[in-house]
N, C-alpha and C positions, 0 to 999 in steps of 0.2 A: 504493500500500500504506500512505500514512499512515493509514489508516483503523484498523488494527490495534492492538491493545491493546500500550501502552509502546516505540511506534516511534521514539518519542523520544529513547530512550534507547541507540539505535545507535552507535556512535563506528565509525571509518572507518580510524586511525590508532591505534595501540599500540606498547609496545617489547616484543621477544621474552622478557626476560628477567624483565617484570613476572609472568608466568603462568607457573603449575604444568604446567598441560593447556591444550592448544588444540580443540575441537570444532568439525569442518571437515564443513558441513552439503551436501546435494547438490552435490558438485562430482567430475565424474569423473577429475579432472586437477587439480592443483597450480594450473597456469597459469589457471582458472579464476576463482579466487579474488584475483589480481593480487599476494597477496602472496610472490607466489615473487619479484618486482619490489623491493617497499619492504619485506619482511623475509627476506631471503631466508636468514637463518642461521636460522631455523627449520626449514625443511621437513629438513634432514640430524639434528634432532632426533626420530626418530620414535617412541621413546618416549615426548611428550608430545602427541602429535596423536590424538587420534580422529576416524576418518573413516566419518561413516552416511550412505548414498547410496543410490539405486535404479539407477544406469546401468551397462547392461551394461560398459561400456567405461573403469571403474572401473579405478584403477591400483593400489588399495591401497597408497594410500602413507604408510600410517596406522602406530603401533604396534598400535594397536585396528582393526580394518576392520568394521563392521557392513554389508555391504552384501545387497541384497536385489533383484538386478535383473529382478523379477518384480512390484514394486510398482508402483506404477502414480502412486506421489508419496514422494518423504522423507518428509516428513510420516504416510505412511501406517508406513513403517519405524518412527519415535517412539512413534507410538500404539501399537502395540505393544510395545515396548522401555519406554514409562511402563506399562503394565498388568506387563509382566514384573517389573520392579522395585518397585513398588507405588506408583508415584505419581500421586496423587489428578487427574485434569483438571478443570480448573474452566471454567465456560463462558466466559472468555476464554478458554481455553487450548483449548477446542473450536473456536472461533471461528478460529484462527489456524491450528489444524492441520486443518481442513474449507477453507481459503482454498489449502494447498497441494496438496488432492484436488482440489477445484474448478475451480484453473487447469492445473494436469498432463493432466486428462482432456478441457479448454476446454470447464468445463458440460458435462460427459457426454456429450458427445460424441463425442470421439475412441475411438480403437480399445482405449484401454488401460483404458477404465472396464468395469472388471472386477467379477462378483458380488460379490467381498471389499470392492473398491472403493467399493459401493454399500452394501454392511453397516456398512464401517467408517462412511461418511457417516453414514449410522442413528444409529449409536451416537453420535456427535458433536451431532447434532442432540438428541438423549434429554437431554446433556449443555449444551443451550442457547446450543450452537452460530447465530450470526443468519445464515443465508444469505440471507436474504432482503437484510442489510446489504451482504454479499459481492458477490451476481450485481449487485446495482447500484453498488458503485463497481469494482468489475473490467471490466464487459464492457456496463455503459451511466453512465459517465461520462466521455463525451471531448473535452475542451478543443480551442478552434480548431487551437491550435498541432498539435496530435494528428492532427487531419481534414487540416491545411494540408501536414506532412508525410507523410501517406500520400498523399496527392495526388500527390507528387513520386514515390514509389514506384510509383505506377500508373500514371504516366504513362511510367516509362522500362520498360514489361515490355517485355523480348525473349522469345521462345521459338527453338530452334534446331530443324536439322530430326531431333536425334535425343530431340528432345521435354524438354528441360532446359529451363527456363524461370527467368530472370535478372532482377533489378535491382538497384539502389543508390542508397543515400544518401551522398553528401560532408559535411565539415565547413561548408561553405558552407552547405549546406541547411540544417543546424542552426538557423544563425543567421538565416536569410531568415524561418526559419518561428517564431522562438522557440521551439524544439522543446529535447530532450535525448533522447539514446539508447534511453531506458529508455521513452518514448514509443513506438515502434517496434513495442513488444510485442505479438505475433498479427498482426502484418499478413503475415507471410510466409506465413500458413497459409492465406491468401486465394488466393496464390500459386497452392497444389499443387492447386488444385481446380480450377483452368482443364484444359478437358478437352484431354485428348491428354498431358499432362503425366508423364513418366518420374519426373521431380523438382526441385523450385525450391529460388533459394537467393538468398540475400538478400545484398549485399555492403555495409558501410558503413566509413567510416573513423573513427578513434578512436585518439588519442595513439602516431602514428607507425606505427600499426597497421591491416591490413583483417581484418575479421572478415565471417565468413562465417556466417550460419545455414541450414541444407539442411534441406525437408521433402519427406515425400512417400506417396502414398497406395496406391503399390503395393505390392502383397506379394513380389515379386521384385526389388525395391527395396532394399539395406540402407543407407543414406545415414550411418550412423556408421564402414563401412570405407573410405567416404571421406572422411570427417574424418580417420581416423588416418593414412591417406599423408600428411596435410599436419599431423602432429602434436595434431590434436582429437580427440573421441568425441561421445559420448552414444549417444541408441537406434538402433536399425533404421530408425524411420521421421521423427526428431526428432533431428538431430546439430548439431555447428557446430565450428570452427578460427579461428586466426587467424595469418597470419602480417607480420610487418614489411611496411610498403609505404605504397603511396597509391591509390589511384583514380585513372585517366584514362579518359576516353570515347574510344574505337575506332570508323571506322566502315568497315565492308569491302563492297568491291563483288566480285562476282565475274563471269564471262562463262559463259552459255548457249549452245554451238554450237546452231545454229540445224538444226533435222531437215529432211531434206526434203519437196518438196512443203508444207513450213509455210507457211499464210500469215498474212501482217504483218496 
């Protein structure tokens, strides 16, 4: 995402007490955002938080809750919310709110690019929105370390026989591969398309923690209420969790009675 207009200008660390209002962008959960970790006397301030999101699985933990879990990207929530209030988009600011349709839907693809979805894209474009800059550094620009770490994901798939299908990355891997987490990004979705698949999910570790991302392509599927048994959210068919732990490799054999008349 360095690509985007003044990503420079992100900072990662704050003190709660420096700001009026806090605006708390697509996260269905607190824990999301990590700063429930390194600032945690905020989130009991909820008169300064505003929270705009799309996930159904939204906590509202906002004094403000804008949510919309019928969008199909935050981003798609702003653009509207800047039209309602009157604020002008400029085509950077198309550019960056076409980048959160673009990848929400994986290139319009997925189930959620919705006619709105595809108008709204319109209008952004009219606004001089560059997709053309977008679809190539999102979804064809990918560094060794990218390819070398998915490698390690493809190589460990299991599938179970009630059709779950598993893998993971360690902290080790990071490092073999010169990768970083954020690298990761859409390989899980490779996952759920392996046929037979109920639903995948993706496990890796990360500062003392396993996080989990679940996708899946069935409609009888809701893989966000099992995120929330383990304290996550997100959608129906796009969720994730994380709880305290580590990764270790298991490996189980089990025994087949033999039927009769089988022959060896």
């Amino acid at each position: 995402m360095d690509f985007l207009p003044d990503v420079q200008k992100i900072k990662e660390e704050f003190k709660t007490a420096d700001h009026d209002i806090y605006i708390v962008l697509d996260s269905g959960d607190k824990f999301i955002t990590k700063f429930h970790e390194t600032n945690a006397d905020l989130w009991p301030q909820k008169e300064k938080i505003i929270n705009i999101d799309h996930h159904p699985s939204n906590q509202n933990f906002g004094g403000l809750n804008i949510v919309n879990s019928k969008a199909a990207s935050t981003t798609l929530v702003l653009f509207h919310l800047f039209n309602r209030i009157g604020i002008e988009i400029d085509h950077q600011m198309a550019t960056c709110l076409l980048t959160g349709i673009y990848t929400d839907t994986g290139s319009f693809m997925h189930s959620n690019s919705s006619p709105e979805a595809m108008r709204v894209a319109g209008e952004l474009l009219k606004k001089g929105a560059n997709l053309r800059l977008i679809s190539k550094r999102v979804f064809r620009n990918t560094p060794l370390s990218t390819m070398m770490l998915w490698g390690k994901v493809f190589s460990r798939i299991k599938k179970n026989s009630q059709g779950v299908v598993i893998s993971a990355v360690t902290k080790r891997d990071y490092k073999e591969c010169s990768a970083t987490r954020e690298e990761l990004s859409g390989v899980v979705d490779y996952l759920k398309y392996i046929p037979g698949t109920k639903y995948a999910t993706l496990l890796t570790e990360e500062n003392g923690h396993v996080k989990s991302s679940l996708r899946t392509t069935r409609d009888d599927v809701d893989v966000a209420k099992i995120a929330q048994k383990l304290g996550g959210g997100g959608h129906v068919k796009a969720a994730g969790f994380s709880v305290k732990g580590r990764l270790e490799e298991e490996v189980r054999w089990k025994v087949i009675p033999k039927k009769e008349n089988q022959v060896e």
